[in-house]
C-alpha positions in Angstrom: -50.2 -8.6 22.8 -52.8 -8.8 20.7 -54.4 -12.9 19.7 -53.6 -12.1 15.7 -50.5 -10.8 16.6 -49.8 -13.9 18.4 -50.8 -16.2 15.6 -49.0 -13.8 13.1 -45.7 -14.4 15.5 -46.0 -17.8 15.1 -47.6 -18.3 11.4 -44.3 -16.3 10.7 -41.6 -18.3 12.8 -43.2 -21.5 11.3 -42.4 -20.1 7.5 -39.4 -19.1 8.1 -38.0 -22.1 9.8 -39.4 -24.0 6.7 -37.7 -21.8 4.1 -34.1 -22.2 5.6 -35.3 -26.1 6.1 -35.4 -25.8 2.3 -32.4 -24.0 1.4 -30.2 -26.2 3.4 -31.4 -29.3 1.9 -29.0 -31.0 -0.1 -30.9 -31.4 -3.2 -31.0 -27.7 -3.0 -27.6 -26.6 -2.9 -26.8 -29.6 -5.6 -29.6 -27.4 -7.6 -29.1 -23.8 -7.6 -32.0 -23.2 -10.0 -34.3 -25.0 -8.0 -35.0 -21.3 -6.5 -38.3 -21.0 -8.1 -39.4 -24.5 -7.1 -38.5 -23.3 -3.6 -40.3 -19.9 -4.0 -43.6 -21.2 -5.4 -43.3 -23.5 -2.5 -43.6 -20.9 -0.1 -45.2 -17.7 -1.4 -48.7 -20.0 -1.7 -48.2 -20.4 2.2 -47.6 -16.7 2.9 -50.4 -15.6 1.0 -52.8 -16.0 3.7 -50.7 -13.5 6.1 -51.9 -10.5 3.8 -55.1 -10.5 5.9 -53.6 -10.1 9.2 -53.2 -6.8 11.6 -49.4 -6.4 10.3 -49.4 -6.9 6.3 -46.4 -4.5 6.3 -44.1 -7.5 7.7 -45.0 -9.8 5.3 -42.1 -7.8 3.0 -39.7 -9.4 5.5 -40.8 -12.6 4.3 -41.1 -12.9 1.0 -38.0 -14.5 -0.8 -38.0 -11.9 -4.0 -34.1 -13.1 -4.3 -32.4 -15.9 -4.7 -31.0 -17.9 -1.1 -28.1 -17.2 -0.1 -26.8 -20.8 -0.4 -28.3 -21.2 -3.8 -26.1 -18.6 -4.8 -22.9 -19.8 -7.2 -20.6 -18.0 -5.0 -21.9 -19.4 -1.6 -20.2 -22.8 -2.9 -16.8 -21.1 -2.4 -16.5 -21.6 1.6 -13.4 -19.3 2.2 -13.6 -15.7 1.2 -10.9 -14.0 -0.7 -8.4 -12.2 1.9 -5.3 -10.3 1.5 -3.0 -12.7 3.7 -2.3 -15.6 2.2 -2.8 -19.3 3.9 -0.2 -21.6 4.9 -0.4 -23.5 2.3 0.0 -21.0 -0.2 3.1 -19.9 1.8 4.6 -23.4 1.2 4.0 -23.3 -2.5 6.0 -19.9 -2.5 3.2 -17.5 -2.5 5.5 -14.7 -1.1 7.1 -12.9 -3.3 10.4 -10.8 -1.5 10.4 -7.3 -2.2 13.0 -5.0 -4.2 14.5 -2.8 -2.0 14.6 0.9 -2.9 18.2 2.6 -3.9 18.8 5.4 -1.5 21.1 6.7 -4.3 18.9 6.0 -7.4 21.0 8.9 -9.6 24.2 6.5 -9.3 22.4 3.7 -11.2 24.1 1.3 -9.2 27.5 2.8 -9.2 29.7 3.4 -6.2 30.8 6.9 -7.4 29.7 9.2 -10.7 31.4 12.1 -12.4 29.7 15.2 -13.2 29.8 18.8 -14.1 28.9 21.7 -11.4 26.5 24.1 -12.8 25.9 25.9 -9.2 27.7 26.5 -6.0 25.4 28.2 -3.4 24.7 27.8 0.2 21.9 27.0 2.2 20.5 26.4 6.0 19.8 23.5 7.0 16.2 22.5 9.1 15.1 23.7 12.9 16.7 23.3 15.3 20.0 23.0 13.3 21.4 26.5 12.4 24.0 27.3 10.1 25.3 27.8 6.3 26.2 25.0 4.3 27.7 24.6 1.2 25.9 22.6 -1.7 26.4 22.5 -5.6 24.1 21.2 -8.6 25.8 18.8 -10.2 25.1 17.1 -13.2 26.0 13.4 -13.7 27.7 11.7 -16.6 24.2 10.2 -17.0 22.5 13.3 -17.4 20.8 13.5 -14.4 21.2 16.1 -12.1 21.9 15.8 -8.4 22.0 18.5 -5.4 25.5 17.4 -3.6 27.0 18.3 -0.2 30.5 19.4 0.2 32.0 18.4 3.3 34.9 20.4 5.1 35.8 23.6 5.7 36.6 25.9 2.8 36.8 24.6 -1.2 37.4 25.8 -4.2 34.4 24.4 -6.5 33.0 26.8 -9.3 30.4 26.9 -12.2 32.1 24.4 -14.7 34.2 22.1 -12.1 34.4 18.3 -12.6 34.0 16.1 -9.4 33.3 13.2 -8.1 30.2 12.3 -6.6 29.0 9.7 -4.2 26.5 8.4 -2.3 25.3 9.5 1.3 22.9 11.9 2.7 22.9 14.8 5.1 20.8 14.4 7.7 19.4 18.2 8.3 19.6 19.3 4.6 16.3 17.8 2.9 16.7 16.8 -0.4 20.3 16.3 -0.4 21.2 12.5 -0.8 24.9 12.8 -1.9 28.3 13.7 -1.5 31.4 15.3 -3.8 34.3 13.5 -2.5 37.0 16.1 -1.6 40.8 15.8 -3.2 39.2 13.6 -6.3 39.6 15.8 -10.0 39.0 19.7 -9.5 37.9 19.5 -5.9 41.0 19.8 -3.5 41.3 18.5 -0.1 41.0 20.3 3.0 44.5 21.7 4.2 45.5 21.2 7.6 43.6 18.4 8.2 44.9 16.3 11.4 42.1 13.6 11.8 39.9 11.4 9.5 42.4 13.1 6.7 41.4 9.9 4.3 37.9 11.2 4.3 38.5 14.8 3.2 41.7 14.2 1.0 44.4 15.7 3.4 48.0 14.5 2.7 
């Protein structure tokens, strides 16, 4: 290593151990705009370094902004973060979240009339194949529903009134509901022997 770039090492360690000796001194941080006091402080004493071998590091040591702990936000020792402190727990912070309706076209209600305006079939998703019969209802409310019709056989049409309730099938996307079999035009199925409350048998 070269002498000046020996005494530049050191000039430089020397400076900058006396700028962070003045931004953490207490009249400092009680004075946020004593930043130019600070700065005319210590640019004087850097000044000489322009003659050395390395003038290009003397950019590292200029202070062309304000100190970091002259800073009006530095005052604020915890930083803003998304999970909330224990104390803030305690005061309630946590706010418990609504939980989404599975059957938002019900609005609330255990079961909704409506009006049939198709009866097709469809397949349900891999690995599941087969042909299962849906129908396009539309609720009392005006909103309209794709609904499953459990059972074998039915005899649902274009202008039918049922009775629709909640509950999804499982390999049929998009359909989140059920018309409840033996309730208004929809009749049971016949020859049911078990779980006959569940598809209107007698």
């Amino acid at each position: 290593m070269h002498k000046n770039d020996r005494r530049f090492s050191y000039h430089s360690t020397m400076l900058i151990a006396r700028a962070f000796r003045y931004c953490a001194a207490p009249r400092a941080i009680a004075t946020p705009t004593a930043a130019p006091q600070i700065r005319l402080t210590i640019l004087p004493a850097l000044r000489p370094l322009s003659t050395l071998t390395k003038p290009h590091l003397l950019s590292t040591l200029t202070l062309t902004h304000t100190p970091f702990s002259l800073r009006p936000s530095s005052f604020r020792l915890i930083p803003n973060s998304p999970m909330a402190t224990l104390n803030q727990v305690m005061r309630g912070a946590r706010k418990p979240k609504n939980k989404l309706s599975k059957t938002p076209a019900l609005d609330s209600c255990y079961q909704k009339k409506g009006v049939c305006n198709k009866v097709y079939t469809t397949k349900p998703k891999k690995p599941n194949s087969a042909v299962r019969k849906v129908a396009r209802v539309k609720l009392s409310n005006g909103k309209v529903v794709i609904a499953y019709i459990p059972g074998e056989g039915h005899n649902l049409q274009e202008h039918s009134v049922v009775l629709v309730r909640g509950g999804r099938v499982p390999d049929l996307p998009g359909v989140r509901y059920h018309i409840i079999r033996g309730a208004l035009d929809l009749q049971g199925v016949p020859n049911r022997m078990t779980s006959r409350s569940k598809y209107g048998s007698e």
